[in-house]
DSSP file (Angstrom, degrees, kcal/mol; ACC not computed):
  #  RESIDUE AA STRUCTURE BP1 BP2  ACC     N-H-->O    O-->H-N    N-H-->O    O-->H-N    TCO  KAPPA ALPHA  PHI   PSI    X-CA   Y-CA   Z-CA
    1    1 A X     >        0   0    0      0, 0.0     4,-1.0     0, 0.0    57,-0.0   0.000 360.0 360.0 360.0 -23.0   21.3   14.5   -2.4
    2    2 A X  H  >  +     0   0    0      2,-0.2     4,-0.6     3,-0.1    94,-0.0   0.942 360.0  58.0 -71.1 -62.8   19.8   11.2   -3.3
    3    3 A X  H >> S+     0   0    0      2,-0.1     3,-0.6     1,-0.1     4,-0.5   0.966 114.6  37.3 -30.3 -79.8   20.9    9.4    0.3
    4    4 A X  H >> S+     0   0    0      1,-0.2     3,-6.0    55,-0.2     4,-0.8   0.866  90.9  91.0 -60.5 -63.4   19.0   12.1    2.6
    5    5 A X  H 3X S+     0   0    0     -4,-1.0     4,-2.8     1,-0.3    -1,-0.2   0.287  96.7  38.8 -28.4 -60.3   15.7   12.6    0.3
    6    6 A X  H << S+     0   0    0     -3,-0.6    -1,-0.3    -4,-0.6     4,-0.3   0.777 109.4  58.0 -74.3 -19.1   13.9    9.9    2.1
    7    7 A X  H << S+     0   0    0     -3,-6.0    -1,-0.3    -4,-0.5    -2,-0.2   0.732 117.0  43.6 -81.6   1.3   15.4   10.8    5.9
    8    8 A X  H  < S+     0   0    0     -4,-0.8     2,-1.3     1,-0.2    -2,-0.2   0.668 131.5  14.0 -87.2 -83.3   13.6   14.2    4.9
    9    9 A X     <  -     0   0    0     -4,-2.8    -1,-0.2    36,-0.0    -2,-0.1  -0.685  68.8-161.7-109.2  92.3   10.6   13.0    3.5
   10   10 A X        -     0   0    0     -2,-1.3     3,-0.2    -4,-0.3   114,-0.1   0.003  26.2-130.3 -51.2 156.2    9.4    9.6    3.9
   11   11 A X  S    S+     0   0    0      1,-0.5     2,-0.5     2,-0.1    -1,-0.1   0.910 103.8  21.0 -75.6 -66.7    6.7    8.4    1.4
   12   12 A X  S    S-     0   0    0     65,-0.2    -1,-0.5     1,-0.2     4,-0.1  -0.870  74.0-156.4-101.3 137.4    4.4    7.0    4.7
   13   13 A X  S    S+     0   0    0     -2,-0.5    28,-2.3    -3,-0.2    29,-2.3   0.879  91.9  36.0 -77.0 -47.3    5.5    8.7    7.5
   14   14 A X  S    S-     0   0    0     26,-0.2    25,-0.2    27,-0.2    -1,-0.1   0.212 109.9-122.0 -86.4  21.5    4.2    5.8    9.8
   15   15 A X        -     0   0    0     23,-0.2     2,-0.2     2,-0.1    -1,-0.2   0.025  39.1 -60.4  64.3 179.7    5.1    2.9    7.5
   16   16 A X        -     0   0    0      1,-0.2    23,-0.7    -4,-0.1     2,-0.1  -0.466  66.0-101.9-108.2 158.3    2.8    0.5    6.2
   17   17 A X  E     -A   38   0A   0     -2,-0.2     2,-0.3    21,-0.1    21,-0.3  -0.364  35.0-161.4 -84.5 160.8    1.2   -1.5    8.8
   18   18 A X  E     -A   37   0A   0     19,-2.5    19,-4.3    -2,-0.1     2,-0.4  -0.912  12.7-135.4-139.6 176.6    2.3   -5.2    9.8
   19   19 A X        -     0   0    0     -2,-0.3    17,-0.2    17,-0.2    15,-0.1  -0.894  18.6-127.0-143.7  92.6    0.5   -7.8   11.6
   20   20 A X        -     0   0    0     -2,-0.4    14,-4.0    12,-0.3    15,-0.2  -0.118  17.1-168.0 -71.2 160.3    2.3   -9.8   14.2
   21   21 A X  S    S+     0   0    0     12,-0.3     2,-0.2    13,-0.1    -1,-0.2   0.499  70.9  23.5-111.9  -8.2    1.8  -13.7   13.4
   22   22 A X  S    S-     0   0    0     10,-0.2    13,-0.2     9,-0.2     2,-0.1  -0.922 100.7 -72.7-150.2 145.5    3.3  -14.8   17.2
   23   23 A X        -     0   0    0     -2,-0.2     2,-0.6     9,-0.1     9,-0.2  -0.480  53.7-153.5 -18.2 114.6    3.8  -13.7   20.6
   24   24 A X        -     0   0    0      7,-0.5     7,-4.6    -2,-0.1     2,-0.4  -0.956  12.0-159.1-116.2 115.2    6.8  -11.0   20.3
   25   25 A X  E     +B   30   0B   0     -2,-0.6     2,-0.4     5,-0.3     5,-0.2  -0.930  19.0 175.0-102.7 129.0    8.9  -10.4   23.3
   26   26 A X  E >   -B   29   0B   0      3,-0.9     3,-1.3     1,-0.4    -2,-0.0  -0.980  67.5 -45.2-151.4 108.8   10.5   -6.7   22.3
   27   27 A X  T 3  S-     0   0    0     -2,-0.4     2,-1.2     1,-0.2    -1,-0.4  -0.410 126.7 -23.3  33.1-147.0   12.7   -5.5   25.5
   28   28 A X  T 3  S+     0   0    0     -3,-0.1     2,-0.3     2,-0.1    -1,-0.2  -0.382 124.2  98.7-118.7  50.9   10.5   -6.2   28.7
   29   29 A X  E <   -B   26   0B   0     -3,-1.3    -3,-0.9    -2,-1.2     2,-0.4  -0.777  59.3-147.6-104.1 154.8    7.2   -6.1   26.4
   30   30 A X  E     -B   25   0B   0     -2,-0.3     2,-1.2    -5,-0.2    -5,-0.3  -0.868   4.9-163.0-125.9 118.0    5.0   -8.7   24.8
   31   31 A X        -     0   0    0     -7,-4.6    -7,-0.5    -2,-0.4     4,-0.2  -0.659  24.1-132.9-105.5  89.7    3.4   -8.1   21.7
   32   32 A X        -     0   0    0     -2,-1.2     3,-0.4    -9,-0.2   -12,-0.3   0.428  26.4 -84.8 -52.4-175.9    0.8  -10.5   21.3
   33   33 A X  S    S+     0   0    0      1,-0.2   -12,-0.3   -12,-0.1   -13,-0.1  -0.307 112.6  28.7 -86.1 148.2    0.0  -12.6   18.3
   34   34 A X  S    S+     0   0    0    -14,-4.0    -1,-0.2    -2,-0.1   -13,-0.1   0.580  83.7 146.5  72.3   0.6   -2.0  -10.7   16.1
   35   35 A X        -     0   0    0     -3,-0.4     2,-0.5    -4,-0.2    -1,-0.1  -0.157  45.2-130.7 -41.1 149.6   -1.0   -7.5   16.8
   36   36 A X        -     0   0    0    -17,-0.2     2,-0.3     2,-0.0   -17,-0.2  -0.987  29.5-176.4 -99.3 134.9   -0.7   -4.2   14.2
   37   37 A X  E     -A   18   0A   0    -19,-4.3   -19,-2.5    -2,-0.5     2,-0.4  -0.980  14.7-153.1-129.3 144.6    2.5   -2.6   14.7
   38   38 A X  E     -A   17   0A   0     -2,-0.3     2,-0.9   -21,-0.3   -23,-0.2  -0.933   7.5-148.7  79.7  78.0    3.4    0.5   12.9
   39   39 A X        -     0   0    0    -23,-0.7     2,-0.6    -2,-0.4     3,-0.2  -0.747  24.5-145.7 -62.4 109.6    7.2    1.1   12.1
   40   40 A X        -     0   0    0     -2,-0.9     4,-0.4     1,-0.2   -26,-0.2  -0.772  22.8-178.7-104.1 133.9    7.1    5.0   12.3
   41   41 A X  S  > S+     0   0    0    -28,-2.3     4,-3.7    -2,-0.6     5,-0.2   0.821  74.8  72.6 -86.4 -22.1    9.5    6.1    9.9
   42   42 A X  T  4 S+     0   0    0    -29,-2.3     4,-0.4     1,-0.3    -1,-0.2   0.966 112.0  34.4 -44.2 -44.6    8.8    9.9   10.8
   43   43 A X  T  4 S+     0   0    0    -30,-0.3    -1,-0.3     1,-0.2    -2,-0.2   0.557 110.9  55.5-111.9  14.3   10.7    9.0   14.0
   44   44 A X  T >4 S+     0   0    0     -4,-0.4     3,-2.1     1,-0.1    -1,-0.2   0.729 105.6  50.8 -82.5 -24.8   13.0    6.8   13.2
   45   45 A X  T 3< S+     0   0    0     -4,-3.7    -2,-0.2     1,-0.3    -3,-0.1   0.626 108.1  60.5 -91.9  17.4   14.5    9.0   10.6
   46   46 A X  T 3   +     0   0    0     -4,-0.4    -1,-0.3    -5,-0.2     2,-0.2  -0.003  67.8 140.2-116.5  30.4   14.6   11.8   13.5
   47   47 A X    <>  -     0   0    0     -3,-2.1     4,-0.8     1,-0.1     7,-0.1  -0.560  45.1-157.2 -61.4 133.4   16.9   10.0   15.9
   48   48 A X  T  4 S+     0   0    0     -2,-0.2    -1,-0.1     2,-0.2     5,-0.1   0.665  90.3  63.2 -79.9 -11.8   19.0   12.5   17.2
   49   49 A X  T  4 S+     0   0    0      2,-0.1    -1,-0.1     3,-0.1     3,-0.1   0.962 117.5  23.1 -63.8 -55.8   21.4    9.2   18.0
   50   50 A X  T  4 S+     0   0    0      1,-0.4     2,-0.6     2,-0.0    -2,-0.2   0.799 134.7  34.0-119.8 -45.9   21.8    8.2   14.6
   51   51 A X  S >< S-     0   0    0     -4,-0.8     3,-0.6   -44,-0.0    -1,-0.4  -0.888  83.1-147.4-106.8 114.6   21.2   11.7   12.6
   52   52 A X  T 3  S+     0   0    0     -2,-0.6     4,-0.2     1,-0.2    -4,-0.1  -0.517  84.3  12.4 -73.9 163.1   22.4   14.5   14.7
   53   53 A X  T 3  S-     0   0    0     -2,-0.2     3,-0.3     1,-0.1    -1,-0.2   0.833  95.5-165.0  30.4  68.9   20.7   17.8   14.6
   54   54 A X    <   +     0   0    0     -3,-0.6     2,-0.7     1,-0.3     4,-0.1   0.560  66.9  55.2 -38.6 -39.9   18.0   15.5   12.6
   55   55 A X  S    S+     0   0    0     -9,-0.1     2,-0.3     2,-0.1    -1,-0.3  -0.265  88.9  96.8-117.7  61.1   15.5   18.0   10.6
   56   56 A X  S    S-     0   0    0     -2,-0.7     2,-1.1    -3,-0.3     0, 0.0  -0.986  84.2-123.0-120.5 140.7   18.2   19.6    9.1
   57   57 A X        +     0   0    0     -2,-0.3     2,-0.5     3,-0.0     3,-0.1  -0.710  42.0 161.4 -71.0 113.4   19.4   18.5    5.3
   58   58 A X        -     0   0    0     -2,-1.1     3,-0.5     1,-0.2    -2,-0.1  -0.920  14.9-178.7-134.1 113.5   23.2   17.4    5.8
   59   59 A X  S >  S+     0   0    0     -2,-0.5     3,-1.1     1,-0.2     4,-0.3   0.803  73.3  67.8 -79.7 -32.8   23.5   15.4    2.8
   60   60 A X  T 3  S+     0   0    0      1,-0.2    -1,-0.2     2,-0.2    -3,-0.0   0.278  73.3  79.9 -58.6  -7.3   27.3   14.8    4.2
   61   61 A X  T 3  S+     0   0    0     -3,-0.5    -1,-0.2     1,-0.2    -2,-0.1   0.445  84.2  62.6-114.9 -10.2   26.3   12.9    6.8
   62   62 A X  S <  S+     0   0    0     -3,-1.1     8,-2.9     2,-0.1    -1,-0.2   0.822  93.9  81.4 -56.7 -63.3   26.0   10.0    3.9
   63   63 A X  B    S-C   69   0C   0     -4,-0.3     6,-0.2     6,-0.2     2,-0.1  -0.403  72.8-143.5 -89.5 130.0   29.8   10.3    3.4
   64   64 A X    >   -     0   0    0      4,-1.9     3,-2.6    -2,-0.2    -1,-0.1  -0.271  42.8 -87.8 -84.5 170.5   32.4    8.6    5.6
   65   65 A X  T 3  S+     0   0    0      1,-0.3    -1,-0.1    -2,-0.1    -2,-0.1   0.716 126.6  59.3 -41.6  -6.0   35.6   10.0    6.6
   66   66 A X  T 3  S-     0   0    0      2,-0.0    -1,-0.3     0, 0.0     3,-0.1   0.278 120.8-105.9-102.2  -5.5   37.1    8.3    3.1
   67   67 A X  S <  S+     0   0    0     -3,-2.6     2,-0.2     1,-0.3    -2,-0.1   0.751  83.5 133.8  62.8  31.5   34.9   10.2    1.4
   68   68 A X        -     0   0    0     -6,-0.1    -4,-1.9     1,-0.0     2,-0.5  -0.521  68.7-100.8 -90.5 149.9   32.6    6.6    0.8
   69   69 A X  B     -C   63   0C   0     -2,-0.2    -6,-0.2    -6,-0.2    -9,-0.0  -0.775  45.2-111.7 -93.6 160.9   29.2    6.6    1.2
   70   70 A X        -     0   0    0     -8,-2.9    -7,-0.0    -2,-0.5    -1,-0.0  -0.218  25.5-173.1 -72.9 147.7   28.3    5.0    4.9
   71   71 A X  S    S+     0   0    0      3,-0.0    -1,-0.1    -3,-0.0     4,-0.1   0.207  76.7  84.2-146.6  33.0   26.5    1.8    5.0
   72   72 A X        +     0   0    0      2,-0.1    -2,-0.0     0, 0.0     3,-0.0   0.770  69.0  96.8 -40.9 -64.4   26.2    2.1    8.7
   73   73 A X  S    S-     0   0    0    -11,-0.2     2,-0.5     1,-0.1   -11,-0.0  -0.249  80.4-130.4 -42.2 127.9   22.8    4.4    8.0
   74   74 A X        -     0   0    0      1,-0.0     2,-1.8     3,-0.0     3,-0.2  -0.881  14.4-146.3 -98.1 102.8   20.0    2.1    8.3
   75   75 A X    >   +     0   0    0     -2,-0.5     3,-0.8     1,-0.2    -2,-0.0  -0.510  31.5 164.8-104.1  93.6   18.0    2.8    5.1
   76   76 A X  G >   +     0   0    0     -2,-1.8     3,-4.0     1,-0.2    -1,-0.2   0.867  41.6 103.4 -60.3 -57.3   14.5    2.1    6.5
   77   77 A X  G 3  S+     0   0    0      1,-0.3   -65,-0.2    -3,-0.2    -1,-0.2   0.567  81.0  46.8   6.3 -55.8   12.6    3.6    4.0
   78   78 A X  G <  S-     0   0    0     -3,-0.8     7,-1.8     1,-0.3    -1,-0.3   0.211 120.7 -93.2-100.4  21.0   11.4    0.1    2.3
   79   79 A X    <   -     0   0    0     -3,-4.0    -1,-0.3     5,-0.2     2,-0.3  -0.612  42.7-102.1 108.5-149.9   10.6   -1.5    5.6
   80   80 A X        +     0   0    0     -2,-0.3     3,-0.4     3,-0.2   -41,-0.0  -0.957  68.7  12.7-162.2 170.3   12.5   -3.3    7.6
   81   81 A X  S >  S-     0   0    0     -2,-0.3     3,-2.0     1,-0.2     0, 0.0  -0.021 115.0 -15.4  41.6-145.7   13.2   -7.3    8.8
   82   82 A X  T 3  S+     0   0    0      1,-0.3    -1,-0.2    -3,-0.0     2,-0.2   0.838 140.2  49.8 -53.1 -51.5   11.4  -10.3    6.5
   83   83 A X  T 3  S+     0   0    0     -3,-0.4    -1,-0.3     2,-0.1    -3,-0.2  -0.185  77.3 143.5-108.8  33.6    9.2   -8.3    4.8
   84   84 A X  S <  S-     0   0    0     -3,-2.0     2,-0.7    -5,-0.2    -5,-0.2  -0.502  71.5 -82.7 -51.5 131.5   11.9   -5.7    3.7
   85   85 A X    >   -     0   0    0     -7,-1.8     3,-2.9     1,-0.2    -1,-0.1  -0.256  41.6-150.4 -56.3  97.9   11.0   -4.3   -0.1
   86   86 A X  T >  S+     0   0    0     -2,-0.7     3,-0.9     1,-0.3     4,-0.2   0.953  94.9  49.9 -32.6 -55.8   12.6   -7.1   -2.7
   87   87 A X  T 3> S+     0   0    0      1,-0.2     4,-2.3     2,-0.1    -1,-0.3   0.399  74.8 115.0 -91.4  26.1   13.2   -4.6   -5.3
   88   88 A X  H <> S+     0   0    0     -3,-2.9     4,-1.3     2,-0.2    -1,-0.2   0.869  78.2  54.5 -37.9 -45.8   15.2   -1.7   -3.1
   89   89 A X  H X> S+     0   0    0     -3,-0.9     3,-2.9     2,-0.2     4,-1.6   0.949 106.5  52.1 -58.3 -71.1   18.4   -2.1   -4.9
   90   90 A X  H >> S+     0   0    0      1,-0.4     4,-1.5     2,-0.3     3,-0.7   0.804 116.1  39.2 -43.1 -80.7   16.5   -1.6   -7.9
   91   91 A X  H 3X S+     0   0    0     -4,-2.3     4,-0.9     1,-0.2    -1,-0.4   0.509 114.3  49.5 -39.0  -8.2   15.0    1.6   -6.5
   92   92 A X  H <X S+     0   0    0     -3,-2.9     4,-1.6    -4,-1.3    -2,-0.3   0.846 113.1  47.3 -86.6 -50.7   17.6    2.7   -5.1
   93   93 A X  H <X S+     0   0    0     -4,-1.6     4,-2.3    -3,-0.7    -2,-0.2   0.779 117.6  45.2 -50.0 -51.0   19.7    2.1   -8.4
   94   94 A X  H  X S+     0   0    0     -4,-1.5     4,-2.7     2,-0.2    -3,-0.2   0.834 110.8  46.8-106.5   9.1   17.0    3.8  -10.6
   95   95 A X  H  X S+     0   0    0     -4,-0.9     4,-2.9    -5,-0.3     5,-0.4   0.980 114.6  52.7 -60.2 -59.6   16.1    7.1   -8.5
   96   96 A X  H  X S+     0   0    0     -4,-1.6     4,-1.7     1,-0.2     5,-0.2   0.813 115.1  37.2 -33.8 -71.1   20.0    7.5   -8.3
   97   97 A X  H  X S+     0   0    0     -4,-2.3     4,-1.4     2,-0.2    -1,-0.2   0.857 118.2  56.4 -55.7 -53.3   20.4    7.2  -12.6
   98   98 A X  H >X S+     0   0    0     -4,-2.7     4,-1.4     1,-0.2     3,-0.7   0.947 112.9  40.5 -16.0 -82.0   17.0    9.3  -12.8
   99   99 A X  H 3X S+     0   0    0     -4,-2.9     4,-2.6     1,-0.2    -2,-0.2   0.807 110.8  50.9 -30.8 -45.4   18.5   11.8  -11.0
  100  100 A X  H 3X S+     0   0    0     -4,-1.7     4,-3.0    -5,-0.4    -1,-0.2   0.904 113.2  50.2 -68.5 -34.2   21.9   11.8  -12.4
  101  101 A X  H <X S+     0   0    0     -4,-1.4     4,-0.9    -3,-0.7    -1,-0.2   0.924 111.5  45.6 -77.0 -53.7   20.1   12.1  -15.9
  102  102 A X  H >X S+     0   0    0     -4,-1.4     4,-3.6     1,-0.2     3,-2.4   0.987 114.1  53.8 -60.3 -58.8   17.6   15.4  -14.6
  103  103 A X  H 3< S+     0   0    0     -4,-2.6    -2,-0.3     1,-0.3    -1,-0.2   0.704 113.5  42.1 -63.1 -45.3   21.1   16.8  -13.1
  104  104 A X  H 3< S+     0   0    0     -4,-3.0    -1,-0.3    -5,-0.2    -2,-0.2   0.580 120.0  42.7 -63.9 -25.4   22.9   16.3  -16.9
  105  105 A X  H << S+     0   0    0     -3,-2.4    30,-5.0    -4,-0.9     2,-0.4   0.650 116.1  30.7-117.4 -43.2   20.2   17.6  -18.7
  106  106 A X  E  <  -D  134   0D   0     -4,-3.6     2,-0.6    28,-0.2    28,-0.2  -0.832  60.1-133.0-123.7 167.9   18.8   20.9  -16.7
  107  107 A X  E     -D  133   0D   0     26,-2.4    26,-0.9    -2,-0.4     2,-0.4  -0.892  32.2-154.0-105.5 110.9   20.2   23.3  -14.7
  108  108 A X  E     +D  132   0D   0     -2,-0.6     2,-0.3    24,-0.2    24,-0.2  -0.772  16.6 172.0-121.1 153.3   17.9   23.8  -11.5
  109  109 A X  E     -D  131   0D   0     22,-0.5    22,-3.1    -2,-0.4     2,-0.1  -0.955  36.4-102.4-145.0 126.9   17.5   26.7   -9.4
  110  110 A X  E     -D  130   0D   0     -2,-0.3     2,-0.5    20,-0.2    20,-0.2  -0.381  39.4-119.2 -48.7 135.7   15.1   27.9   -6.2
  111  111 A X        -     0   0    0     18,-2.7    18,-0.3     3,-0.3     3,-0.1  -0.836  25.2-152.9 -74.6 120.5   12.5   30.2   -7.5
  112  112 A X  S    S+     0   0    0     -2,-0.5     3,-0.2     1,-0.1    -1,-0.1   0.540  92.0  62.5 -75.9 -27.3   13.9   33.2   -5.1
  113  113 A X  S    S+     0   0    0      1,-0.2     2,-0.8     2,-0.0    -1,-0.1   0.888 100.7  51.7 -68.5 -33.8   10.1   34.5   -5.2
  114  114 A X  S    S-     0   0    0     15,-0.1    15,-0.8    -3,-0.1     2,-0.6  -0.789  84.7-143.2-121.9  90.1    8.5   31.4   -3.5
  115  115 A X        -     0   0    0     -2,-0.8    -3,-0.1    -3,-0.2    13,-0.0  -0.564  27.7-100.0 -81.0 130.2   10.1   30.4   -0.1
  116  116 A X        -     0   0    0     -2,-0.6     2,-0.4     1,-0.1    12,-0.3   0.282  31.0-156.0 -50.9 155.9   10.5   26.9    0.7
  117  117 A X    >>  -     0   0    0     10,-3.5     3,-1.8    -3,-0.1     4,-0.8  -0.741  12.4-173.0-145.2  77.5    8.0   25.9    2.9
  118  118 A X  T 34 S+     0   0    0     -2,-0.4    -1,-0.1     1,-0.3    10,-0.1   0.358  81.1  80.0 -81.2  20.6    9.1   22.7    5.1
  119  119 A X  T >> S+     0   0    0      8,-0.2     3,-1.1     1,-0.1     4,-0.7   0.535  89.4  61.7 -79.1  -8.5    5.4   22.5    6.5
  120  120 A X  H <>>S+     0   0    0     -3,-1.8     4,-1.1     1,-0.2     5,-0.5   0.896  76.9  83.2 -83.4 -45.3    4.6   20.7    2.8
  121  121 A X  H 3<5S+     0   0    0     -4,-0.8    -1,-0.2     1,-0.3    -2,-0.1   0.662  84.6  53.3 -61.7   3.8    6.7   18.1    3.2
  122  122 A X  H <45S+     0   0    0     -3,-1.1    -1,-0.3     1,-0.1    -2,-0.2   0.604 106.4  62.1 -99.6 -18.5    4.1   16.1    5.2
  123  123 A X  H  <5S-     0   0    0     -4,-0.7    -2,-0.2    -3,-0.4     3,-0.1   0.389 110.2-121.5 -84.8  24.9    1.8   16.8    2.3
  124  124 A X  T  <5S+     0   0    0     -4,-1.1     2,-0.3     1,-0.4    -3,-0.2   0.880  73.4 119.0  75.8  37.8    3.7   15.1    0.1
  125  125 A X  S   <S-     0   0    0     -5,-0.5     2,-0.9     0, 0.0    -1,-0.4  -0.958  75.5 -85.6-132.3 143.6    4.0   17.8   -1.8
  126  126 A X        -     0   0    0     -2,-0.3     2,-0.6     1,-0.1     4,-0.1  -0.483  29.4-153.7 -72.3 114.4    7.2   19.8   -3.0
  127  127 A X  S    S+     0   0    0     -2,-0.9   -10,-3.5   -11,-0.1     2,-0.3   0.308  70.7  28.0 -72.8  10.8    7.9   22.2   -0.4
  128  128 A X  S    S-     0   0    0     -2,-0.6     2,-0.5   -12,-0.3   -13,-0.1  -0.955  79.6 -97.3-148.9 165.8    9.7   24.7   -3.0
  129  129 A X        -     0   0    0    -15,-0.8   -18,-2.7   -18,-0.3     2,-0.4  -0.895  30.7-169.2-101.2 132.0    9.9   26.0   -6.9
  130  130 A X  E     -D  110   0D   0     -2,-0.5     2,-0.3   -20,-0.2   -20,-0.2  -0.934  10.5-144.9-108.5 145.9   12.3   24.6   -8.3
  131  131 A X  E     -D  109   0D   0    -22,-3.1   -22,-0.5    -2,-0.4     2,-0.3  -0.727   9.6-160.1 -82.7 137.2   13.4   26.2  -12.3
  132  132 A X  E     -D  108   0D   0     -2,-0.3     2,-0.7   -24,-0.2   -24,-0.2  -0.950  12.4-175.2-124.6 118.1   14.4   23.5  -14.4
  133  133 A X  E     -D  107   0D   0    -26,-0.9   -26,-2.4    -2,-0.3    -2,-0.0  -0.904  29.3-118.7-126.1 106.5   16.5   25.4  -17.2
  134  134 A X  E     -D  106   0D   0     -2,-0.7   -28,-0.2     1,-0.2     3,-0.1  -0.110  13.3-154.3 -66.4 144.9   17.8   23.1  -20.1
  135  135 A X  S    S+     0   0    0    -30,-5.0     2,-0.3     1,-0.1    -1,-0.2   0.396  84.9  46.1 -89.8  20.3   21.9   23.1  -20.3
  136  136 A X  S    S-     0   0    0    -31,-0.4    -1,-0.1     4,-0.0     3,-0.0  -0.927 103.3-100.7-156.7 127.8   21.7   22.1  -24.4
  137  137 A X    >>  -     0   0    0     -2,-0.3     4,-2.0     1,-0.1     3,-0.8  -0.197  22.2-127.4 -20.3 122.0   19.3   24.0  -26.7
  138  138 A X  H 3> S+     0   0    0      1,-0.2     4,-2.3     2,-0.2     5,-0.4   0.999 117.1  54.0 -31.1 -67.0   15.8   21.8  -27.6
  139  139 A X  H 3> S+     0   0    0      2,-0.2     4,-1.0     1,-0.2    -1,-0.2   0.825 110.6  44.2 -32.9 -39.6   17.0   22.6  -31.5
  140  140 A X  H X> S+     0   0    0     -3,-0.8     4,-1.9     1,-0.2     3,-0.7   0.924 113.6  52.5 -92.1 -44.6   20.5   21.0  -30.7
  141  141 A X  H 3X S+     0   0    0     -4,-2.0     4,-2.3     2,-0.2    -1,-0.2   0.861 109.6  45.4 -31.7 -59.5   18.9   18.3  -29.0
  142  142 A X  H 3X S+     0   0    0     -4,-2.3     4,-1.3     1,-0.2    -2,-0.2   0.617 112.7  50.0 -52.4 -29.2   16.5   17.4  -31.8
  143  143 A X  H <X S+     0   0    0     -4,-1.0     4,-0.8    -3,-0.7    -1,-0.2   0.832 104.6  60.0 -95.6 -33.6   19.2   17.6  -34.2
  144  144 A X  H >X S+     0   0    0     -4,-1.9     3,-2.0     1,-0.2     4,-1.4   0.992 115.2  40.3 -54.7 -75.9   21.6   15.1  -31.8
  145  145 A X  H >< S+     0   0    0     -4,-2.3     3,-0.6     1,-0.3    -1,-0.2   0.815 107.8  55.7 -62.1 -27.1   19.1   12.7  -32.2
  146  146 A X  H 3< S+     0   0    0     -4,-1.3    -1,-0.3     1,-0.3    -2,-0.2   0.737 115.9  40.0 -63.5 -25.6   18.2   13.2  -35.6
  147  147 A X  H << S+     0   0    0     -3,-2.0     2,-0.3    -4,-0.8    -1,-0.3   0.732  85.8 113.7-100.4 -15.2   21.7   12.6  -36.6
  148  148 A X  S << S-     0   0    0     -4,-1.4    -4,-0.0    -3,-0.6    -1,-0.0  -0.468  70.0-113.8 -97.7 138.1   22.5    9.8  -34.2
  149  149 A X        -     0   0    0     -2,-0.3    -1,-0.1     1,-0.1    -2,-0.1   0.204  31.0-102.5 -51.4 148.4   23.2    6.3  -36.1
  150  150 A X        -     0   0    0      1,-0.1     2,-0.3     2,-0.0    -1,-0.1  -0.196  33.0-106.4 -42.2 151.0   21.0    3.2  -35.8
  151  151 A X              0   0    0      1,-0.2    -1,-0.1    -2,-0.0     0, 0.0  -0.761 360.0 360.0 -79.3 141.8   21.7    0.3  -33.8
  152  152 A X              0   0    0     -2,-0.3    -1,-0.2     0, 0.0    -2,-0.0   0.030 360.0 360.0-177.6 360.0   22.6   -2.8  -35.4
């Protein structure tokens, strides 16, 4: 679930802008010096080449035939070339543990009244209700911590 999030919904849909520094010869273009170029992530992450039937969620599409996840998928998201995001592992590492943490902690469920609405997801908004329903009591919680030793 983690993998796809961002080939659904990019944070910028056209990436952050970059400013070429040189003449760029780019297939039988030249892209002068001084340029703004625009990675658009909207349409990179809707190649039908590299995600077939693209504005569908297939979270599987992650996992290779070993049941690994692929690291084929070109995870664009934090930019791409020299100016690629430094700390990616590290986001990548603490959405994943975040996640893992909400997923341990609640039980979540589509609100069945309010149907998802995948026009939202270019406002950056969450395109459903989600119920978040704790799987351990607040009381039993409180009481977990209350009882659990110091460090030392």
């Amino acid at each position: 679930m983690v993998g796809p999030a961002p080939e659904v919904h990019t944070i910028y849909p056209t990436g952050l802008p970059h400013r070429t520094t040189q003449d760029v010869i780019w297939e039988n273009y030249c892209i002068p010096a001084g340029t703004t170029v625009i990675g658009n992530h909207w349409a990179i992450s809707r190649d039908p080449d590299v995600y077939p039937d693209p504005n569908a969620f297939k979270p599987e599409r992650w996992i290779d035939d070993q049941g690994h996840l692929r690291d084929d998928l070109t995870f664009f998201v934090y930019g791409f070339g020299r100016r690629v995001c430094p700390g990616q592992h590290v986001a990548n590492r603490s959405v994943f543990i975040n996640s893992l943490l909400i997923l341990w902690a609640f039980e979540l469920s589509l609100d069945p009244a309010k149907p998802q609405d995948d026009t939202e997801l270019m406002n950056a908004t969450i395109p459903c209700a989600i119920r978040f329903k704790m799987r351990v009591p607040e009381a039993d919680l409180r009481r977990m911590m209350q009882n659990y030793p110091e460090g030392g």
